[in-house]
Structures are given as C-alpha cells and as structure tokens.
C-alpha positions as a Python dict, from the first residue, in 0.01 Angstrom:
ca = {
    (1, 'X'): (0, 0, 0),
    (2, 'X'): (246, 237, -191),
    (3, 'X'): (554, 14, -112),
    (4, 'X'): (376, -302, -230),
    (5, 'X'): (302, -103, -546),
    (6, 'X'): (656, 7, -554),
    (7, 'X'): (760, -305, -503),
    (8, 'X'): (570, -469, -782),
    (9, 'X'): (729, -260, -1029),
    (10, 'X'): (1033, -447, -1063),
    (11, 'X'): (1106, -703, -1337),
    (12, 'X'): (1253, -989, -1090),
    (13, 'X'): (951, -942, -847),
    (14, 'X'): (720, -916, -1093),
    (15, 'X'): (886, -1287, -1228),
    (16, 'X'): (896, -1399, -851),
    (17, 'X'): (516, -1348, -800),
    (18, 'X'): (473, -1506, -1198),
    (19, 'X'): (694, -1788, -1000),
    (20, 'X'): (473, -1844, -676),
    (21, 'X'): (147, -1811, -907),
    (22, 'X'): (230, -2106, -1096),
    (23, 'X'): (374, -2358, -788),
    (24, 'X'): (25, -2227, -630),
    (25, 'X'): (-193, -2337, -950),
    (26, 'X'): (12, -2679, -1026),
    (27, 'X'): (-34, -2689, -620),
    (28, 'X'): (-360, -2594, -664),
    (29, 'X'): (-463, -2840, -908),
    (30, 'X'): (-214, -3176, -817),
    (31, 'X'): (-497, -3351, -677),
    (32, 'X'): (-746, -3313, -978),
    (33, 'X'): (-467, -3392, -1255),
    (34, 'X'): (-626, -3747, -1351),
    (35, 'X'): (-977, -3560, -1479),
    (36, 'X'): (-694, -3440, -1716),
    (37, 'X'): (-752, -3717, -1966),
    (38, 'X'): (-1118, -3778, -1907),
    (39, 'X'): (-1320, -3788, -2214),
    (40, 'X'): (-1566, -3500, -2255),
    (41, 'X'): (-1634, -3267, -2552),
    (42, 'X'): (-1454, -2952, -2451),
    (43, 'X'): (-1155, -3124, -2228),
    (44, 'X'): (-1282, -2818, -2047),
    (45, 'X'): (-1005, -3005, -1749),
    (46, 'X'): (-723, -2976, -1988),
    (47, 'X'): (-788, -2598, -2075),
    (48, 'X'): (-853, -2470, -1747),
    (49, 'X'): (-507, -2647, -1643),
    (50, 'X'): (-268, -2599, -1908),
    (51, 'X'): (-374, -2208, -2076),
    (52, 'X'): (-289, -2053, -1692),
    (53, 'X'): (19, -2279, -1632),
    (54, 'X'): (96, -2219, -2035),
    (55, 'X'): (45, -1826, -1977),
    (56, 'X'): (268, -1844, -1616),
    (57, 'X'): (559, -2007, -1789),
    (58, 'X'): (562, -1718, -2030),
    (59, 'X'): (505, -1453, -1785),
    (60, 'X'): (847, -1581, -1624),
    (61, 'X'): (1069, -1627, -1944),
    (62, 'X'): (957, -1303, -2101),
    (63, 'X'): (760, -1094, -1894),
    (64, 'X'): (577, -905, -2147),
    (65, 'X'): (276, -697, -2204),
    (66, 'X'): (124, -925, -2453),
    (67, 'X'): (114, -1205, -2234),
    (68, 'X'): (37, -989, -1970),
    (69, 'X'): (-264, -885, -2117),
    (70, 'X'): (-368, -1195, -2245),
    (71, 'X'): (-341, -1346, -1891),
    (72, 'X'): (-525, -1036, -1704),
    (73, 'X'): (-808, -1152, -1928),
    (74, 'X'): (-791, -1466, -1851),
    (75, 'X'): (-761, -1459, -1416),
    (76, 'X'): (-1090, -1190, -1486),
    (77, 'X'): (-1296, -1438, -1681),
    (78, 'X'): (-1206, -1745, -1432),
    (79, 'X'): (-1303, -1496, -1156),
    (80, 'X'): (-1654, -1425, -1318),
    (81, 'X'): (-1722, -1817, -1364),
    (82, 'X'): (-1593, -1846, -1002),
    (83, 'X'): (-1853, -1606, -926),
    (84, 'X'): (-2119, -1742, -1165),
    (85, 'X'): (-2064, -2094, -1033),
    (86, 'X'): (-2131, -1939, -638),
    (87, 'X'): (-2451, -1762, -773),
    (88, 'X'): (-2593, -2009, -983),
    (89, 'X'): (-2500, -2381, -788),
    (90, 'X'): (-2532, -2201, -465),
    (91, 'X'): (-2749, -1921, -426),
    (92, 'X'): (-2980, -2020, -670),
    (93, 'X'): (-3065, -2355, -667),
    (94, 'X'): (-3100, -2341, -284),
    (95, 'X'): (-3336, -2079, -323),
    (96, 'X'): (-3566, -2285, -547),
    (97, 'X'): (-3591, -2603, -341),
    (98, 'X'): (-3912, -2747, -224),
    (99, 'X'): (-3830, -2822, 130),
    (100, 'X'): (-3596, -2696, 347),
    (101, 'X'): (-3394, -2929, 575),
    (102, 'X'): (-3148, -2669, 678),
    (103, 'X'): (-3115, -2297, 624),
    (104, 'X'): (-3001, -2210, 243),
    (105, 'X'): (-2708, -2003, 380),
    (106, 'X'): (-2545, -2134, 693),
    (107, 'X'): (-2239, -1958, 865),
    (108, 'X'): (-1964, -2194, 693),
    (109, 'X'): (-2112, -2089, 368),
    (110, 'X'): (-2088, -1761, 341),
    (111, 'X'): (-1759, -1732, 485),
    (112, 'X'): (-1667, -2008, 221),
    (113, 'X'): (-1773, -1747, -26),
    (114, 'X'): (-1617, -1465, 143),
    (115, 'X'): (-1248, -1660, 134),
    (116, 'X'): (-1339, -1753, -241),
    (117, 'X'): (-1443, -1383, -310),
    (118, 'X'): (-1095, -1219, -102),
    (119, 'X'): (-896, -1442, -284),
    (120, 'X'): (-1011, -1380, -613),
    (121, 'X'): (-984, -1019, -579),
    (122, 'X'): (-634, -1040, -409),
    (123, 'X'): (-512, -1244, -734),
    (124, 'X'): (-710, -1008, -988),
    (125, 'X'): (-508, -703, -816),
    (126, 'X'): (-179, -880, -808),
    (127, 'X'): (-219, -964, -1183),
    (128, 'X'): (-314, -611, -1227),
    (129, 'X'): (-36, -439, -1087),
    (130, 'X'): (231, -698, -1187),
    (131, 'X'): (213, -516, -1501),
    (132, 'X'): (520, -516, -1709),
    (133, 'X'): (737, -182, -1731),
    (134, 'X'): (1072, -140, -1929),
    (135, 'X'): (1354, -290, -1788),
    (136, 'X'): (1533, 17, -1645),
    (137, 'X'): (1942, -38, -1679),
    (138, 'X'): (1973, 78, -1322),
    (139, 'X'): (1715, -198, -1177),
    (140, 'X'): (1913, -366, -954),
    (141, 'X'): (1658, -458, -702),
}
C-alpha cells in the first residue's frame, strides 16, 4: 500500500490517473449523452456530465490544489447521492411495499451494491491521495 502511495506522489502519475478518470467517465457516460439536451429544470444531465469532465480536464493541464479540492468535493458529494439513491430507491421503498412477490434483497442485489459501494470508495481514495505536491526539480519519474 506504501508503494501505491509513493507512487501517487508524482506529478505525471498523478496526471495519468486525472487521464484514465476522465476516458472512464466520458466511457462511463457515452451511452446516456442524448439525455444531455433533454428539457428539465435543472439540466441536472448536463451538470453531472460536464462539472467532472470540466474539473478532469483541469486536473490534467494544471494539476493544482484548487482544483483538486474543488473536485475531492465533488467525487464525495456524487458518492453520498450514490449512496442516498441505494438507500432511498432501494432499501426503502422495498421495505414499504404491500406485497411481496420476491424477497426485498436478493443475492444479485446486494452484491450490486457491494460493487457500487467498492468502487466508490476505491475512486474517493484515489482522488484523495492524488493530491497535488510541488513539482520537485529532480522528479523524473
């Protein structure tokens, strides 16, 4: 875990992982693009697309704290309406049903949350200790 933290410390590597985090979100989001444009109050499609890919970009030019910071914010708050979303659409309203065709909380489930849950905490630690240092003149790595 030590060499991974090591590893992390350095500017290109820190830009590499900035680089794989946006082709993963444009990745993630290619198929849902045309909700883009759909008309709704908050364009809540457009934000949740375009502040992350907005804030990645700018990771990789300038790799600073202020962006930094200002995306660590954002990957926590996405993470808590992740988690919300399982809770409340999930746990919640299956809970309050009148009948019960099925079990609320099959097998497939709950390792869908687990995944969701892993991977949310893997990419809130990797934002975390991609943290920006100052560029030292002998970082040739």
């Amino acid at each position: 875990m030590k060499k991974i933290t090591e590893y992390l410390k350095f500017d290109k590597n820190q830009r590499f992982i900035y680089g794989i985090g946006l082709i993963l979100w444009v990745f993630l989001w290619i198929q849902d693009f045309k909700y883009i444009t759909n008309e709704n109050f908050f364009r809540i499609y457009l934000w949740q697309v375009i502040i992350p890919i907005v804030l990645l970009i700018g990771q990789l030019i300038f790799n600073n704290k202020t962006i930094w910071i200002t995306l660590v914010a954002y990957v926590s708050l996405y993470s808590l309406w992740i988690i919300w979303n399982i809770i409340e659409l999930d746990i919640l309203i299956d809970i309050q049903r009148d009948y019960s065709p099925r079990p609320f909380w099959t097998f497939e489930k709950i390792m869908n949350w687990v995944i969701m849950i892993l991977i949310l905490l893997v990419t809130n630690w990797t934002v975390w200790k991609v943290k920006p240092t100052e560029i030292k003149k002998n970082d040739t790595q």
